[in-house]
N, C-alpha and C positions, 0 to 999 in steps of 0.2 A: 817674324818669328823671334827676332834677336830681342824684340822689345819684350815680346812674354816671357824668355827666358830670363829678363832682367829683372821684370814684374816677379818669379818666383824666389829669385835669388832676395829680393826684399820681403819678401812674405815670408824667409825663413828668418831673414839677419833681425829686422825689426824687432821679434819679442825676446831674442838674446839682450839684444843693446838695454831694451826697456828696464829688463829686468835687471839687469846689470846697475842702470842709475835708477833706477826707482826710489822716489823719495823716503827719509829713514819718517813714521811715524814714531808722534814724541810720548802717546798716548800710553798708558802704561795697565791702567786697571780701569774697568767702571762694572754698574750692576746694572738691572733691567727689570721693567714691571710692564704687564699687561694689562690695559683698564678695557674690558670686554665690551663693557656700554660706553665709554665715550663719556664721561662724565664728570671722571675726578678729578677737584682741584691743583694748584701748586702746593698749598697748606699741606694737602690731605695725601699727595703725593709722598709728601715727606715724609709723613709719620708712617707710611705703608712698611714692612720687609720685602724687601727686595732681591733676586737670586744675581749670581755673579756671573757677569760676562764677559770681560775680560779687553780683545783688542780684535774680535774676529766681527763676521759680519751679520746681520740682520737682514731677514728675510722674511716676508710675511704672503699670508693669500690675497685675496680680493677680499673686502670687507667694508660695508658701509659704518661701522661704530668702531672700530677696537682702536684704539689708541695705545703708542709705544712708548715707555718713557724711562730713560737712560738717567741714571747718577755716575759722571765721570767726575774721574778726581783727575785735577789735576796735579802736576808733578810739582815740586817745592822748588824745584830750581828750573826755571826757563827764564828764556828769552826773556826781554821787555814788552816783547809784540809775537803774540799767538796767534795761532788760524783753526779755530776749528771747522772744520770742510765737513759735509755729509754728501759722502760721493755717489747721488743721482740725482739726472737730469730733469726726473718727471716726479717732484712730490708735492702734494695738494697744500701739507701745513708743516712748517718746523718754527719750532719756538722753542729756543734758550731761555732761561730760568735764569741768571746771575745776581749772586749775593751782594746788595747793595745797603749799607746805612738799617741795618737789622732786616731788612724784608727783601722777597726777590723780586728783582726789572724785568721786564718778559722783553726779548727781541725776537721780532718777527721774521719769516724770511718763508722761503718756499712760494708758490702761486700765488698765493694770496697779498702776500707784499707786492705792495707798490713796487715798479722798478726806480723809481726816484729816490725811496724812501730805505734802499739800500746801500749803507756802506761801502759792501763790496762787490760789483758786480761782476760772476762769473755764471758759467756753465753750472756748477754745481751752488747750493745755500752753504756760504760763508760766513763765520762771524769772527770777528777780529777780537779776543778776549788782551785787555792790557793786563800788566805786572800785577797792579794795586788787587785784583779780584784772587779773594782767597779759598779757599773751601771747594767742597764739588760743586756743579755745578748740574742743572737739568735739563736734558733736553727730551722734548715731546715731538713726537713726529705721526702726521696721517695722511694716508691716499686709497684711493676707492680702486686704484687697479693693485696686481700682484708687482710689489717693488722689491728690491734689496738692495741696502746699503752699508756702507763701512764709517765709521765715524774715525777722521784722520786730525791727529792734531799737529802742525806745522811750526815749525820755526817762518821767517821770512825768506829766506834762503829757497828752504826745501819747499814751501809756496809755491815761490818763482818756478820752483826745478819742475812740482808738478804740473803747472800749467802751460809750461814752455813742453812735455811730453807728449800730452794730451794733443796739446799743439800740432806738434812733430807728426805724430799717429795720426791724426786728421787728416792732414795735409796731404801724405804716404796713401792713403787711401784715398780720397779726392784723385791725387793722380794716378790709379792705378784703373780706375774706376772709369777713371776720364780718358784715359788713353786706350782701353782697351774698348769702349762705346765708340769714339770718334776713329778707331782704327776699324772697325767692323760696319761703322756709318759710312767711309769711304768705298768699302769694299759693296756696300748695298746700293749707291750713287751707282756703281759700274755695271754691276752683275744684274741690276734689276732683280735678287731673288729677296722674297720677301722675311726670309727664315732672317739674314741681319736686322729687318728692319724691328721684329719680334725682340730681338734678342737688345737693340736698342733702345726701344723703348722701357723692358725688363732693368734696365743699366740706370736708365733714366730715373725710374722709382726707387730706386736704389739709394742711390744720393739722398734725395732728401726727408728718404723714412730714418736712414740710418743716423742723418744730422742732428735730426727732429729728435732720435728715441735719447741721442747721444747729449741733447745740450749744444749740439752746434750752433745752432742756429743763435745762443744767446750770445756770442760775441758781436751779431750786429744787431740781432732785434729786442726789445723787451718782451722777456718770457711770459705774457698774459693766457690767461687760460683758452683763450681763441688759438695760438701758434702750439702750447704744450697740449693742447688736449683735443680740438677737433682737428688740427691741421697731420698732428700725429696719428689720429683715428684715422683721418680719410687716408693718408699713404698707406697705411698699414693695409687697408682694404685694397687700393688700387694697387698697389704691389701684388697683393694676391694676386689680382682679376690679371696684369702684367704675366706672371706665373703660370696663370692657368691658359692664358692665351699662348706664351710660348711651348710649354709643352703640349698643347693641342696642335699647333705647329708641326714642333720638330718630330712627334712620333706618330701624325698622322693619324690620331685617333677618330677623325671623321669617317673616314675609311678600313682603317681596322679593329676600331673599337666601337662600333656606334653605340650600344648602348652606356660606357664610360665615356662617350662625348658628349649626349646629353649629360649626363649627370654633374659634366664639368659645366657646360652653357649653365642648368640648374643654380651651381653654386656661382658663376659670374653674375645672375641675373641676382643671386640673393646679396653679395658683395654690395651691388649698385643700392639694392634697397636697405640695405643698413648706412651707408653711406649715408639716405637721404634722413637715417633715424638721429642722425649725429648732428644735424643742424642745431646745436645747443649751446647760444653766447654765455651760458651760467657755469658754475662750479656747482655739482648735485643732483637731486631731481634724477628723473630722467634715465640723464645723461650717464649718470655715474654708473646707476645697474646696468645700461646696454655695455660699459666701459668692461666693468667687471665680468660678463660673460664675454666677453671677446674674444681672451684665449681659449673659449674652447670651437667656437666657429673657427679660428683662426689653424688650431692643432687639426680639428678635421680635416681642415683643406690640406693641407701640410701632407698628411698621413696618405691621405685618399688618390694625390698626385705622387706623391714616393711611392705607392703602390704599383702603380701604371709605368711609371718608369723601370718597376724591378720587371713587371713581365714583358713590359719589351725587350729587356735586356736578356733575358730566360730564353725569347724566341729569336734575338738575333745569335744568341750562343746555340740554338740546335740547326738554325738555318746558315750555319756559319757566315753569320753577319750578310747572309745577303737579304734580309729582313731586321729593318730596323736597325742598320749600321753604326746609325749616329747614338744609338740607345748604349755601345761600347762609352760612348764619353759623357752621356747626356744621365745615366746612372749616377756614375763616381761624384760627377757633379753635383747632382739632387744630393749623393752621398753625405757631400761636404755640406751643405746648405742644411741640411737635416742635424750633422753634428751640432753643426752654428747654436740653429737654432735647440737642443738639445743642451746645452752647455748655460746658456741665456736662460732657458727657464729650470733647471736646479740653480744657478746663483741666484734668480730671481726669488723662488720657494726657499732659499736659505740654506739648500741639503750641502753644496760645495761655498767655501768662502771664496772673498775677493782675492785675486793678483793681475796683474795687469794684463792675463794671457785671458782671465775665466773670465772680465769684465770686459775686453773686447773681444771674447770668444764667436760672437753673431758675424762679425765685419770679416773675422778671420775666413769662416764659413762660405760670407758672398766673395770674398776673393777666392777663396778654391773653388768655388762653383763658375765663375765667370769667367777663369784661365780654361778652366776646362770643357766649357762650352765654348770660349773662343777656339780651341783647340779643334772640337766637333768640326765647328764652323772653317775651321783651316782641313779639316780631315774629306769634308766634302770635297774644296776645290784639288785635293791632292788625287781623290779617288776619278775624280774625272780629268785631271790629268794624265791615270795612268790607265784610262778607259781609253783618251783619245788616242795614247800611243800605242795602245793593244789594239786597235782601229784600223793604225796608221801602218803597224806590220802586217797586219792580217792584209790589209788592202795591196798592200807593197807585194807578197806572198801570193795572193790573188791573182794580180797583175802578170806575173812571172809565170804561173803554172793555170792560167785560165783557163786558154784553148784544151789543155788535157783533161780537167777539171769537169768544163763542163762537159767536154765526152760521155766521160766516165757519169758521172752523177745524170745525164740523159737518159742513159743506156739504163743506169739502176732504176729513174722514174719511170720510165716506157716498161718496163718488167713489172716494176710495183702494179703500174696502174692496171697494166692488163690481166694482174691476177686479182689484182681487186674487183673489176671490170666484171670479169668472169663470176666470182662469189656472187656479185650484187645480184647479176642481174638473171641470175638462177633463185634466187628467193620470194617469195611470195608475199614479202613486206615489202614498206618505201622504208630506205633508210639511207640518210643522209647526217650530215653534220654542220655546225652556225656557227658563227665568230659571236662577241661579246654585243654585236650589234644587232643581232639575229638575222645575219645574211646566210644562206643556205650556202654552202660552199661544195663544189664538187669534190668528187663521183659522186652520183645520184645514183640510185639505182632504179631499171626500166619500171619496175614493177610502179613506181610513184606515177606513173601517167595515168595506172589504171585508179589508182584512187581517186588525184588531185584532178586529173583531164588535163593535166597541161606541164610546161617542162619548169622542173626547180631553179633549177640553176642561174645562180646569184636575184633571186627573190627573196624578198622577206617573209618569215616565218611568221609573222604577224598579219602577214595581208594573205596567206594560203593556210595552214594547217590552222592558226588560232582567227582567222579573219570569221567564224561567227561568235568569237567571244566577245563579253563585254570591256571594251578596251579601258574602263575606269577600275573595272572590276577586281574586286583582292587579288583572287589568284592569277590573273593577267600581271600584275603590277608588281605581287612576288618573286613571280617568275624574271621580268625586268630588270629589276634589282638584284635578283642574286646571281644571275647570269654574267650582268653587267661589274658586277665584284669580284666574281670569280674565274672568270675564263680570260686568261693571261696571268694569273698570279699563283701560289704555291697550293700545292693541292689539299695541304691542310687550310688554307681558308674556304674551300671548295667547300669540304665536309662542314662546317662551321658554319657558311652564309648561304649556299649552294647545292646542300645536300639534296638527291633528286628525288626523294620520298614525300615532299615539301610542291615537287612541281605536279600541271596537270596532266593526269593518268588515263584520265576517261572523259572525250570530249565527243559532242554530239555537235557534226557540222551537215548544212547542205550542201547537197553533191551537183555539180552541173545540171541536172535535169530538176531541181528543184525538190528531192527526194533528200529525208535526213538520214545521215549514216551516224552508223556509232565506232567510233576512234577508238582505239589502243596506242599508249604512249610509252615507251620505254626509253630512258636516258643514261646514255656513260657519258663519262667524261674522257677523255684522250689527253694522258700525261707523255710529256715529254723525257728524256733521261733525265733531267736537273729536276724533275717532280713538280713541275710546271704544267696548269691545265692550260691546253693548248684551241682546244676548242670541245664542243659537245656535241656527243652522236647521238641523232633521234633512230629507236625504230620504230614504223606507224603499220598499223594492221586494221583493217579495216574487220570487223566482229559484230557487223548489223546483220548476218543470218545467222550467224552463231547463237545471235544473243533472243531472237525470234524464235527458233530452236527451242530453244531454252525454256523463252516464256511459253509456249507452243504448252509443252509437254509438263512444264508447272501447274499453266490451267487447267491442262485434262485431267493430273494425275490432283487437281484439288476440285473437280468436279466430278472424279470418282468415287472421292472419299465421303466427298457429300453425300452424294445417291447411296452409297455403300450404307451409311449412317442414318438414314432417311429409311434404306429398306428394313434394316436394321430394327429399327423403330415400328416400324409397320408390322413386321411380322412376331414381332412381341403378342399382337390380337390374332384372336380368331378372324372369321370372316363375319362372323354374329358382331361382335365389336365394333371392328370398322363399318358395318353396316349401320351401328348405333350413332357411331361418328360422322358416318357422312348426312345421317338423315338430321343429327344435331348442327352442325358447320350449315348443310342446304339452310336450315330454319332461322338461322342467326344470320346468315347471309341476308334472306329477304328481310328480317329487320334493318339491318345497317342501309340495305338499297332502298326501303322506305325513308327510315334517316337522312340519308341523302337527298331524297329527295322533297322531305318536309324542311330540309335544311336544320333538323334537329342534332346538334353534335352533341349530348350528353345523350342520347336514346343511338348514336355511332360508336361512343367511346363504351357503353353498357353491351353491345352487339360486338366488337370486338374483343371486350374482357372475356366475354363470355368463351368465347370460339377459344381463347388462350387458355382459360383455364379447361374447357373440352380438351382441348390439343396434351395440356400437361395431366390428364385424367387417364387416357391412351398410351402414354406413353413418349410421346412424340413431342419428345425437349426440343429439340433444333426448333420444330413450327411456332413451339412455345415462347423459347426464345427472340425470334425473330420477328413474333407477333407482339413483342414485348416492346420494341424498338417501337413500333409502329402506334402502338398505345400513351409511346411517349410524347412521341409528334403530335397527336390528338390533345394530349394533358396541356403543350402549349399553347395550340388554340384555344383552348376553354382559357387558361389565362391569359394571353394577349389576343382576346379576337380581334380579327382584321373586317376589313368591308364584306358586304353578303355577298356579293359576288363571287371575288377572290376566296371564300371562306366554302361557299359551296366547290369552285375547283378543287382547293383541297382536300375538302373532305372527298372526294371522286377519286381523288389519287390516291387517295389512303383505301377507299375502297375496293381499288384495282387492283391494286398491289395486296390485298389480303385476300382479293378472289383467285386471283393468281398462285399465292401463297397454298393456299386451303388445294383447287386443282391437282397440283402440281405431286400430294401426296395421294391423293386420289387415283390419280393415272398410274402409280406405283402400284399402288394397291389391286387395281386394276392390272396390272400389269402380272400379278402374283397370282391374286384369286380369281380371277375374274370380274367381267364386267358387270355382274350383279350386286357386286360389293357398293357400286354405287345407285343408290335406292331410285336413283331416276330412272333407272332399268327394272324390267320385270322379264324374268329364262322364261324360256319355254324348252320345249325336248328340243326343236330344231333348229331353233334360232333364237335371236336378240330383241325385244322388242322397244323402242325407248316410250316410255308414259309420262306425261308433266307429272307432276308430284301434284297441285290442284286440281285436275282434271281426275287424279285416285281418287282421293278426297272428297271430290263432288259426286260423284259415282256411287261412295260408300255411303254418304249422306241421304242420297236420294235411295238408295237399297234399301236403310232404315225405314225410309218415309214409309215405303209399299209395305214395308214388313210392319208397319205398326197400324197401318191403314186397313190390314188385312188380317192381322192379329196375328201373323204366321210367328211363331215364338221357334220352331225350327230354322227360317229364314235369320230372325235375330240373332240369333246364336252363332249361323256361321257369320255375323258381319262382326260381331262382338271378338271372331279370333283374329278377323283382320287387324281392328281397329285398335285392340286392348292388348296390355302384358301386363305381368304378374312381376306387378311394382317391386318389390322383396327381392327378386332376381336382379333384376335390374340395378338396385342399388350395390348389389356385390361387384360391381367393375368399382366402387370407389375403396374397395379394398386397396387396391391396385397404386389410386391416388394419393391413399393414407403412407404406404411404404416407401413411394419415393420419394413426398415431401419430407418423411423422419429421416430417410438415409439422408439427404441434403439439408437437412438441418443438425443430425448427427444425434437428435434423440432415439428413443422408445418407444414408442404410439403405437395402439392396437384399437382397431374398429368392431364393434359390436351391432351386429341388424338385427334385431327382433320384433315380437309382437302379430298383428293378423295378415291374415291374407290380400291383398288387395289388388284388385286389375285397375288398369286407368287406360284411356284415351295417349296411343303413345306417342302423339302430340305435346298432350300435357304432363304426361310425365316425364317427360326430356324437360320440358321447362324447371317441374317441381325439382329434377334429382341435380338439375344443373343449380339450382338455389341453396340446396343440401351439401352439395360438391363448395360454394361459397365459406358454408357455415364452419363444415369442418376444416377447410381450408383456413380462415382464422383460428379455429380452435389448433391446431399444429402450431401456428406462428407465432402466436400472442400469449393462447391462453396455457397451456404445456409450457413447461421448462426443460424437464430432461428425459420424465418418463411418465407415461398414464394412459387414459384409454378414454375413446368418443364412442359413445350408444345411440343409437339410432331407435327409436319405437315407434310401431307402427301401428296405429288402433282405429279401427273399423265401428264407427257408432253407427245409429240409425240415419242419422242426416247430415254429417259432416265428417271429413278424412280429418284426423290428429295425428301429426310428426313430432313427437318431442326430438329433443338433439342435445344430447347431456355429455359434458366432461367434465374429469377430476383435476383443471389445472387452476391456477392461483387466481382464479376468478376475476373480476374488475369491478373498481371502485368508482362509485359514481359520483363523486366528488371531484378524484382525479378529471373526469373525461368532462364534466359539466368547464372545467377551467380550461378546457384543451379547446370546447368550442367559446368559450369566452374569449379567448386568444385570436380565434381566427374569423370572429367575427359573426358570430351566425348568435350571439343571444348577449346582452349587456350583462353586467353582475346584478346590476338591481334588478331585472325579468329574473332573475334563476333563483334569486334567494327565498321563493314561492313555491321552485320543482319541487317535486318528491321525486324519491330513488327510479322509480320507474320511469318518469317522466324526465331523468338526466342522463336514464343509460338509453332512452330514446335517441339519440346525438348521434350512435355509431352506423344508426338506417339512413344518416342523413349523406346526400352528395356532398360530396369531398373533404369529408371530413376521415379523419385517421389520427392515431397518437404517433404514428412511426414519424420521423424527421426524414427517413428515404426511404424512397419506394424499394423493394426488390420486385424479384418476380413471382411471389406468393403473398402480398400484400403493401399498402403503405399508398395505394394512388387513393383511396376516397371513395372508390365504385361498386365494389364488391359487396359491401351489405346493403346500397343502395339497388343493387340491380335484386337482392332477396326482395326487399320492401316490394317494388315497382312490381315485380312480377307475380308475388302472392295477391298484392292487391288488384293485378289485372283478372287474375281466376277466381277475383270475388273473396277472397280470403283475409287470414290478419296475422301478423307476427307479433308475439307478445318475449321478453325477454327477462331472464332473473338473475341475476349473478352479483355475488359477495365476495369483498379480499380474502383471498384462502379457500371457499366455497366451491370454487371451479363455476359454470356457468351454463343456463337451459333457457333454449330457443323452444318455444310451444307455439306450431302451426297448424293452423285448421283453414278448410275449403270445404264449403258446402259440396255436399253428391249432386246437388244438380247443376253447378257448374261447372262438375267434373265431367259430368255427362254429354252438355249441351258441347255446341261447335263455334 
């Protein structure tokens, strides 16, 4: 202690003394010019204007061109023998001008000079001007980092006096520097703690960054740009890394800072890799611009660890220093270290001039910084000095009122525990509490046997409540870590590293019999009086019927909603409707079960459209919807088919599932109207009777026969009401279709039926209207924009049924749709540039073709005008098409009467 206090007492008297003999400068006036580029001569120098500078100091940035060039006059009366000094240790070029025999002699000096080839060798570039040299004189001076200089002119005397100073100050720092490292290196030999060894080595880079920046080093080495320029780099750097290593150290940032500890590792690891930038034996290049940014990597670190040290000093002042003690001295210190360095780069920027205080303002800085880290470092052993003697009475105190003590303090825990005792083991949770280890620590409460099957007490938490988690797993490993950081330490790092909102809440473990349960987790923490988390209370609830319950009564009340929605839809129709519906869904069914079984999947994927667009004709969006899904599955087979095999299971399950589908509303319906509503039944007054739907059909066939055989026209007549309806009616359920595709599309669209009378076979007219239901179905999607109207005509010739199907929407261009199948492959450009217009709007009857880019559920899969084609042309018919941009668009269908007729 008596040495630090000796160490301060020098650190105040030295810059009095200094300043007191500070050598007198003889210099009296000069001027200065800036050459931006690096380029002008001595000559040209000369003849420049130049501004007045006088006797203060020169300061510049980092610059690879600018060149400084000085006209001092000298004084008319000096000495015999002059000195003029340029006081820095680190400059790249200085060259004296001197007036010789009419022209000027350049002497060289700075880096670049040979160390032989100097006159005078010091620490700083010297030139020795004699009596005989008259006039001003010019000095040029350049360096690639940010320098400042004073330009001092000397007697011989005051020479001597400045270098015997510099001297002195060296020397004064070396030991102060050196006794305070080898007095805290003794104390690391004994104590084994690693915090001296940090702070010695910190001491260590010290010395010989500060030599290096100082010129020290040239009173025994020659200054070649190997020692002034990478040996000064790399201290500079391992200083830092020194720096950032001890305050990682002393304020425990692994631990209470981690994200500021990496950041710090970050910057040691970029320290090393600029180091290895610096391997450069030249002057230039390179080297010089990594030189030149240096200060500001250097200020970062500087700022980013002065940062770290204020907030621990923040939280040792609210935790009154029982966090972060050493941060009381480990501040003021960075404090000082920060001025230093603070003071060193305005003289270096030029803003404050030289005096012997601002030019070794950096050294002054590491001596207050490293008194007052030794201080820390003596502050430690004092603190557990006064630990072991508050110890040594407590124990002593102990000792004396034991036997009474632990009495008393029995008597409190035996009461504690059995009302504890009592609470637990009345609850209906396990709750217990874990050290930082996750050791389960008593009281337990009973209730945990019924969870866990077995007793807590001193188990790990890992091998019981979390033993079916994944033990690599994040939130296992979360947990680990923030427990393990927070439970013994202040409870503000709790909330910080620890917070229980962060741990797991809801765990799914098995229970002894091999059954999963589902866990509830709730976590406190248990603060002691000093606000110290002492350990963590779990509570656990087991919530596997709850949550059954739960889901229990979710399903029912969303398979209420469905049926609700389902009836909902169904009773929208009459019983005539859904009679139309199920005998259309029965008809489309035994296509797809054909389908299936020819293994034809575009005559599956045309048998499903169909039943979807039936289902969304009725009203019945949910069947529509979900039959939509199912059209989608099929649309991937058509493009990646798989093996026949595999390809026919599929398609069986696509079939199953839409039989199922289709049923499912049926039995509602049934459920509502009755069992007539599905057309495989036929009432009677008394009963139910079920009839195949083929076996009607052959029945009415063969009625025809006898009646045509017999010529009974009475007889025909009644098979004709069986078998036929009064097509015009029938088309008005697409009213129905027309309204909810505009509401969901958000237009205007109105349907128009007109024209003759027609019966048909209501076989085939379920087909024809389901063709119709296609047509205007695109006419809504495509051919409408916001508002218009689709006409239906229906004309009764002598030998064929005519459907026209006209709308007023923006028609289609058969240009457009000929390039849409060019695109997707169904015709080259050279085959088409032969269409005619009819022959390109031909394209949209083809499978899978469509202009839309996505399908919805009213268009855009490929099938829809292809299942019109296929199916007029099954009845022997033809679809013919006309439509112009702007024109709107007419479908013209005809089917002979004796195809309509026949079976």
């Amino acid at each position: 202690m008596k040495k630090k206090i000796l160490s301060i007492y020098l650190l105040l008297i030295i810059p009095c003394m200094t300043w007191a003999f500070e050598p007198k400068n003889l210099l009296e006036n000069s001027d200065y010019l800036v050459d931006d580029k690096g380029s002008l001569k001595i000559h040209e120098v000369i003849k420049k204007e130049m501004r007045p500078f006088g006797r203060g100091a020169a300061g510049f940035k980092p610059s690879l061109l600018k060149r400084y060039w000085f006209k001092i006059y000298l004084p008319s009366e000096r000495p015999s023998k002059t000195f003029l000094a340029v006081t820095a240790a680190i400059l790249d070029e200085v060259n004296l001008y001197i007036p010789e025999n009419g022209k000027f002699v350049k002497l060289i000096n700075g880096e670049i000079a040979p160390w032989q080839d100097k006159e005078i060798k010091y620490i700083y570039p010297v030139f020795k001007i004699n009596e005989n040299v008259k006039g001003p004189v010019y000095l040029e001076v350049w360096s690639a980092g940010a320098i400042s200089f004073q330009v001092k002119l000397h007697d011989r005397d005051s020479f001597e006096k400045a270098k015997l100073l510099d001297f002195v100050f060296d020397g004064c720092f070396l030991a102060i520097i050196s006794v305070l490292m080898l007095y805290n290196l003794f104390i690391f030999f004994a104590s084994k703690d690693t915090k001296y060894a940090y702070y010695c080595f910190y001491m260590l880079t010290t010395l010989p960054l500060q030599f290096s920046i100082s010129g020290f080093y040239n009173y025994a080495f020659e200054p070649t740009g190997l020692w002034e320029r990478q040996f000064t780099t790399m201290w500079v750097l391992l200083h830092s890394v020194a720096s950032a290593l001890m305050t990682r150290k002393f304020l425990k940032t692994k631990e209470n800072m981690p994200n500021a500890d990496k950041l710090i590792l970050f910057l040691i690891v970029m320290a090393f890799i600029l180091m290895l930038s610096y391997f450069d034996t030249g002057i230039g290049g390179f080297h010089n611009i990594a030189v030149s940014k240096l200060g500001l990597y250097i200020t970062a670190f500087v700022v980013f660890l002065f940062s770290i040290s204020l907030r621990c000093f923040y939280i040792g002042i609210r935790s009154n220093w029982e966090v972060h003690r050493i941060a009381k001295f480990f501040f003021p210190a960075f404090s000082c270290y920060l001025g230093g360095v603070l003071i060193h780069a305005l003289v270096s920027y030029g803003y404050i001039n030289h005096s012997f205080f601002t030019t070794h303002g950096l050294r002054f800085g590491y001596i207050g910084e490293a008194l007052l880290i030794s201080l820390a470092l003596a502050d430690i052993i004092n603190s557990l000095r006064k630990a072991d003697k508050k110890k040594s009475e407590e124990l002593l105190d102990l000792n004396e009122n034991l036997e009474k003590k632990v009495s008393e303090r029995t008597e409190q825990l035996n009461h504690t525990l059995n009302e504890t005792n009592a609470l637990l083991n009345n609850m209906k949770q396990s709750v217990f509490s874990i050290d930082k280890e996750g050791i389960i620590i008593p009281p337990v409460s009973q209730y945990s046997h019924e969870i866990f099957g077995e007793n807590l007490d001193g188990k790990s938490l890992y091998d019981t409540l979390f033993k079916d988690l994944d033990k690599e797993g994040e939130d296992l490993v979360q947990f680990q870590f923030k427990t393990s950081l927070s439970i013994g330490e202040d409870h503000f790092q709790y909330e910080v590293f620890g917070s229980s909102e962060s741990f797991p809440s809801k765990i799914m473990m098995i229970g002894k019999n091999g059954d999963e349960r589902s866990i509830r987790v709730a976590y406190s923490p248990i603060i002691s009086e000093k606000n110290i988390v002492e350990k963590l209370m779990l509570v656990v609830e087991d919530i596997t019927d709850i949550e059954n319950l739960e889901r229990e009564s979710k399903e029912k009340e969303a398979a209420s909603a469905i049926k609700i929605q389902k009836l909902q839809e169904i009773v929208s129709n009459d019983k005539k409707d859904l009679r139309l519906f199920s005998r259309e869904s029965n008809l489309n069914l035994a296509l797809a079960e054909r389908s299936v079984e020819e293994c034809n999947l575009e005559g599956l994927f045309r048998a499903v459209h169909t039943i979807k667009g039936s289902a969304r004709l009725y009203g019945m969006n949910g069947l529509s919807g979900t039959i939509h899904t199912l059209e989608s599955n099929i649309a991937k087979l058509i493009n990646y088919p798989p093996e026949k095999e595999s390809l026919k299971s599929q398609m069986e399950d696509v079939l199953k599932k839409m039989r199922v589908l289709v049923v499912e509303y049926l039995d509602l319906a049934k459920e509502i109207f009755g069992n007539d509503v599905d057309e495989t039944y036929l009432a009677t007054d008394s009963s139910l009777m079920e009839v195949s739907k083929d076996l009607f059909v052959s029945v009415v066939d063969r009625i025809k026969e006898i009646a045509d055989g017999n010529k009974d026209n009475e007889l025909s007549d009644l098979v004709k009401k069986l078998e036929t309806e009064e097509f015009k009616t029938t088309l008005t359920q697409l009213n129905k279709t027309v309204n909810r595709i505009a509401t969901s599309l958000r237009k205007d669209i109105t349907l128009k039926i007109e024209g003759d009378d027609v019966y048909l076979n209501a076989k085939k007219s379920s087909v024809i209207k389901d063709c119709i239901m296609h047509i205007i179905q695109n006419s809504c999607d495509h051919g409408i924009e916001r508002e218009g109207s689709i006409t239906i005509n229906l004309k009764n010739d002598s030998e064929e049924l005519k459907i026209n199907i006209m709308d007023d929407g923006r028609g289609m261009d058969p240009d457009f749709i000929c390039g849409k199948a060019i695109e997707k492959g169904m015709v080259t450009k050279e085959e088409s540039q032969n269409y005619d217009k009819k022959k390109k709007l031909q394209f949209i009857m083809m499978s899978g073709f469509s202009t839309k880019e996505v399908a919805t559920e009213f268009s855009g899969r490929g099938v829809g005008m292809d299942v019109v084609k296929t199916n007029i042309n099954d009845l022997g018919g033809s679809v013919e098409l006309n439509s112009a941009p702007g024109e709107g668009t007419k479908f013209e269908i005809k089917i002979p009467f004796d195809q309509l007729k026949s079976n």
